[in-house]
C-alpha positions in Angstrom: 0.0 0.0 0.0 1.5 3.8 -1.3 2.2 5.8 1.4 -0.9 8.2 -0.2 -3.2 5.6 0.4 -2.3 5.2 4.1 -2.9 9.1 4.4 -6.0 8.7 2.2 -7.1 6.3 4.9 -6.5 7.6 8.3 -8.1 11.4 6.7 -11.2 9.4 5.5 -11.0 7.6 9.1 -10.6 10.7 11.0 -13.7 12.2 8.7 -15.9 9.4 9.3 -15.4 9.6 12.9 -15.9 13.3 13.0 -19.3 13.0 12.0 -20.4 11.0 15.5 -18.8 14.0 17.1 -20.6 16.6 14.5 -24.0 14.5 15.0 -23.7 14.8 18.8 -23.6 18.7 18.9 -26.4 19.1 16.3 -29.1 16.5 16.9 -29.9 17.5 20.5 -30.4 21.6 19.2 -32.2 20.7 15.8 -33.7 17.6 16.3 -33.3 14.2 14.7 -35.2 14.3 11.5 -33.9 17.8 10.8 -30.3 16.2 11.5 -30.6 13.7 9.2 -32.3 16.0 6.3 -29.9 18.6 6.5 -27.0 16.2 5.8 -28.4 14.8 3.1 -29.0 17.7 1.9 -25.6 19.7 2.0 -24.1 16.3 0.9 -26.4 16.6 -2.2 -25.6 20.1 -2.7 -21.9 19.9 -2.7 -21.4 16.8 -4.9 -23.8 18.4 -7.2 -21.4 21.7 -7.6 -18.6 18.8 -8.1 -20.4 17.4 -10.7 -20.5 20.8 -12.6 -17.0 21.6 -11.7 -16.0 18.4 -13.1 -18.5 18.7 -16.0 -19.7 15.2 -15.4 -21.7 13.7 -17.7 -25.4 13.1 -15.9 -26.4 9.2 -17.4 -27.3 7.2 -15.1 -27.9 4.2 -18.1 -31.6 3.5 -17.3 -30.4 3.1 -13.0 -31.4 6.1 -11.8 -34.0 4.5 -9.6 -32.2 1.9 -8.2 -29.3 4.7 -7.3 -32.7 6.4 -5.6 -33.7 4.1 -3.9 -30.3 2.6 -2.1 -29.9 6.5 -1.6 -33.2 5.5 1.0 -31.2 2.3 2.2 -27.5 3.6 2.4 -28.2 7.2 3.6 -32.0 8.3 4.8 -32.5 5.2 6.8 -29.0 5.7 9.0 -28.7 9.6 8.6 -32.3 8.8 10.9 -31.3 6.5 12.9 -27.4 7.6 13.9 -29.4 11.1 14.5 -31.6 9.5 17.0 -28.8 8.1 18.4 -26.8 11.2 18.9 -28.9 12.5 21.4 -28.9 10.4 23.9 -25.4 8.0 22.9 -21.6 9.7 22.9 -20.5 10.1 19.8 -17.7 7.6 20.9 -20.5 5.0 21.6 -21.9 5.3 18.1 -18.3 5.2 16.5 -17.9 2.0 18.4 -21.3 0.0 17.1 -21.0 1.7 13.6 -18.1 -1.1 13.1 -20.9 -3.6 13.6 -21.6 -2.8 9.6 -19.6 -6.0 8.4 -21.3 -8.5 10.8 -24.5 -7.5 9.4 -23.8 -7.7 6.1 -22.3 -11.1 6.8 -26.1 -12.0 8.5 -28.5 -10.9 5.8 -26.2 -12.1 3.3 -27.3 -15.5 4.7 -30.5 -14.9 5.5 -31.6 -13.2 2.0 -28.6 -13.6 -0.3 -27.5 -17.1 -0.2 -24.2 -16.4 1.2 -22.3 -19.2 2.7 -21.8 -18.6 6.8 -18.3 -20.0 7.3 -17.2 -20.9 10.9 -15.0 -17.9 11.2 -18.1 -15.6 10.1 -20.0 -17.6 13.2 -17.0 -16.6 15.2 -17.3 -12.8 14.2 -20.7 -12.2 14.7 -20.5 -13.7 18.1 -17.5 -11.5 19.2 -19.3 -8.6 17.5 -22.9 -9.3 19.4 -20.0 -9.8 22.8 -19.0 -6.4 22.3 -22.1 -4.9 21.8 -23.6 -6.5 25.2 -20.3 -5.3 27.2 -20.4 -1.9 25.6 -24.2 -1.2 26.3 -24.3 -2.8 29.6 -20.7 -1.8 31.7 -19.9 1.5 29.7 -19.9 4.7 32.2 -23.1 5.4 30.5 -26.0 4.4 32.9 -28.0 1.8 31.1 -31.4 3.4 30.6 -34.2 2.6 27.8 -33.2 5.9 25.7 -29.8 4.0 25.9 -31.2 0.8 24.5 -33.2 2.5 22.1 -29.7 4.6 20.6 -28.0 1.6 20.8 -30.3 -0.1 18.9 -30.9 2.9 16.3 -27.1 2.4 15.4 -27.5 -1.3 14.8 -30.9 -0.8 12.6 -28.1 1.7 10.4 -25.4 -0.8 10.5 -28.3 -3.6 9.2 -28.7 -0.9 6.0 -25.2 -0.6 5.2 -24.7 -3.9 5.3 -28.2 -4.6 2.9 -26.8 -1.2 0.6 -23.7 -3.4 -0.2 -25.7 -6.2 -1.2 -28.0 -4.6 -3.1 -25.2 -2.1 -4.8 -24.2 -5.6 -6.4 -27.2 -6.6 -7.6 -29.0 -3.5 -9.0 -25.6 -1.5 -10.0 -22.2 -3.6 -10.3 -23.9 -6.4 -11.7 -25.8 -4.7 -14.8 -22.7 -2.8 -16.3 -21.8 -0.5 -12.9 -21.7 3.1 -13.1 -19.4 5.9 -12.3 -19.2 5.8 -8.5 -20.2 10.1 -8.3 -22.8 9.9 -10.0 -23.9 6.7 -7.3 -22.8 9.0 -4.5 -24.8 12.1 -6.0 -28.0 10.1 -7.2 -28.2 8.2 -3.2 -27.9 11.6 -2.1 -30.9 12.9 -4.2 -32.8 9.8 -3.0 -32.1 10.5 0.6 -33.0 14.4 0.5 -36.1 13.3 -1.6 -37.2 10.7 1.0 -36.7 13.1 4.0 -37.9 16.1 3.0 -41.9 15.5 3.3 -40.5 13.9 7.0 -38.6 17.0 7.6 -42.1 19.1 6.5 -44.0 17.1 9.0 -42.2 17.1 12.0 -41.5 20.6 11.7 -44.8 21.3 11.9 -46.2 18.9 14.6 -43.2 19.3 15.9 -42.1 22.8 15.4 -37.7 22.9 16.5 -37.9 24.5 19.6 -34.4 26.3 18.4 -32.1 26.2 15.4 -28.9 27.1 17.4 -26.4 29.1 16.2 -23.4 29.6 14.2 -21.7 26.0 15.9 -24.4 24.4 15.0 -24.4 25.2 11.6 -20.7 24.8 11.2 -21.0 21.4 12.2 -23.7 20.8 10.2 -21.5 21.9 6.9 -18.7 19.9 8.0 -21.2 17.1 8.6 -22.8 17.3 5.3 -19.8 18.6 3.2 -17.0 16.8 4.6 -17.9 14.2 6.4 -20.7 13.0 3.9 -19.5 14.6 0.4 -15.7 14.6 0.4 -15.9 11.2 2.2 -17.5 9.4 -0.5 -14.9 10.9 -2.8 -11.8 9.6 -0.6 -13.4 6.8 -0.2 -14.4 5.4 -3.9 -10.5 6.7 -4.8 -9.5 4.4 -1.7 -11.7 0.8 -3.6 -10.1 2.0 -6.9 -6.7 2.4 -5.6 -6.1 -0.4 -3.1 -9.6 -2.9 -3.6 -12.9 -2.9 -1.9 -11.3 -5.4 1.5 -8.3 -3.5 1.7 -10.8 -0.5 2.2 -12.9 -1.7 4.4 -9.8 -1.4 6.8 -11.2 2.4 7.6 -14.2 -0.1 9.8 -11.0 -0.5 12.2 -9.8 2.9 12.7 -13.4 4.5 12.5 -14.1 3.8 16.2 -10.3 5.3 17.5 -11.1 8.5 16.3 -14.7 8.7 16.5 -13.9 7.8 21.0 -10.8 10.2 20.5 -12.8 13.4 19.1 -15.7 12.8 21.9 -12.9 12.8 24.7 -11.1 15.8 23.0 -14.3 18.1 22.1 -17.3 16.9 24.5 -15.7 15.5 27.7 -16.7 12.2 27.3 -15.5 9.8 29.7 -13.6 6.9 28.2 -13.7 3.8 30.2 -13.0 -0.1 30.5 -16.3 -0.8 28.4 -14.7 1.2 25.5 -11.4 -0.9 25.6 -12.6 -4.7 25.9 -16.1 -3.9 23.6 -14.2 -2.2 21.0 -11.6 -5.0 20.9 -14.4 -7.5 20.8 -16.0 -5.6 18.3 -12.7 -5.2 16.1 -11.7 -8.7 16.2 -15.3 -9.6 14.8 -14.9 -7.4 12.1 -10.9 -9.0 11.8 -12.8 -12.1 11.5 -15.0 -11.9 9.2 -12.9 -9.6 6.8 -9.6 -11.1 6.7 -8.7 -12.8 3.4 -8.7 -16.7 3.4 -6.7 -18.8 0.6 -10.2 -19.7 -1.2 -10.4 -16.1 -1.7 
């Protein structure tokens, strides 16, 4: 691996985990549906002006709505759900269980996509379901329902990424693929599309009791922008450069950062739980990634 990839991964890393930390300070002002909307909706808005800076091409070759509607799987859906998360979870908590992603993908790939569960799989998702329990249950977070129902939140998003890669195969890589920006912009469109009426109804029945101030909206860009946006971009030159497993090496680091930036920035207390339920956690995902000779 070139020493530009390394960077390219511990900046994406560092990104990714920024957003638990940007997702903290904004969902208890604005709100979890408005959260969720408003990053969709700066991340649409600033690979669109790529698009035109790049002068892309907009041809989606006839899979427009199949980019739409994995824009509702791999970004509305969790955008909600880590949102509702954020306001009762620390943003290290929700770094932690986002690694989960890979043990779900190996579950419903066996329960819906005829993928073969090998013992080590087994293994993983048992580590990963050991972390999970230790990290909920002994963390220096006192174990209430609004805990449970965070927790479980982040594992409903997990459960989508995992489906989204699944479904990426079937309804885009395997009928000709398509230029990964135009996959990141169209998702995007879907996700802003799907939350908007949400967005219009809650605020209503729901009216935001404030829409903070200048912090809040600076994280919200950087949440949107950066952390959505420019992600996807490091991250599609990451599967191009260095593969798709090799990538999925950012699921390690993801958590370090994300439990780093809520100590740094928001006091959060780090404790035992985080040591031994990230561990368990990683090795799962060690587990069930690492390359075997049949592969």
């Amino acid at each position: 691996m070139k020493l530009t990839d390394i960077i390219r991964l511990l900046v994406l890393s560092a990104i990714w985990g920024a957003s638990f930390l940007f997702m903290r300070i904004i969902a208890p002002v604005l709100g979890s549906i408005p959260t969720a909307f408003f990053r969709g909706f700066f991340a649409m808005a600033g690979l669109f002006f790529l698009l035109f800076l790049l002068r892309t091409r907009w041809d989606f070759k006839g899979k427009l709505r199949p980019v739409l509607a994995l824009g509702v799987i791999n970004s509305a859906i969790p955008f909600a759900m880590y949102s509702i998360a954020a306001r009762v979870l620390p943003a290290g908590y929700s770094s932690i269980l986002n690694a989960t992603a890979p043990l779900m993908g190996v579950v419903i790939g066996a329960l819906f996509f005829a993928e073969k569960i090998t013992l080590s799989k087994a293994l993983g998702v048992v580590l990963g379901i050991s972390g999970v329990i230790v990290l909920t249950r002994t963390g220096p977070v006192e174990m209430t329902s609004g805990v449970i129902i965070g927790a479980g939140a982040c594992l409903v998003a997990t459960a989508c990424y995992g489906l989204a890669g699944f479904l990426t195969r079937r309804w885009i890589v395997e009928r000709g693929g398509l230029d990964s920006k135009l996959v990141a912009m169209g998702s995007q469109l879907g996700a802003t599309v799907v939350l908007f009426p949400v967005f219009a109804v809650s605020s209503v029945l729901h009216p935001v009791a404030s829409w903070g101030g200048s912090g809040v909206w600076f994280a919200m860009a950087a949440l949107g922008l950066i952390c959505t946006a420019f992600a996807y971009i490091l991250y599609f030159q990451l599967i191009v450069n260095i593969g798709p497993v090799k990538s999925l090496m950012v699921t390690f680091l993801i958590p370090l950062f994300g439990v780093l930036w809520g100590a740094l920035f928001l006091g959060e207390q780090i404790g035992q739980a985080h040591a031994i339920g990230g561990v368990l956690i990683a090795s799962a995902v060690f587990v069930v990634l690492r390359p075997t000779r049949s592969s």
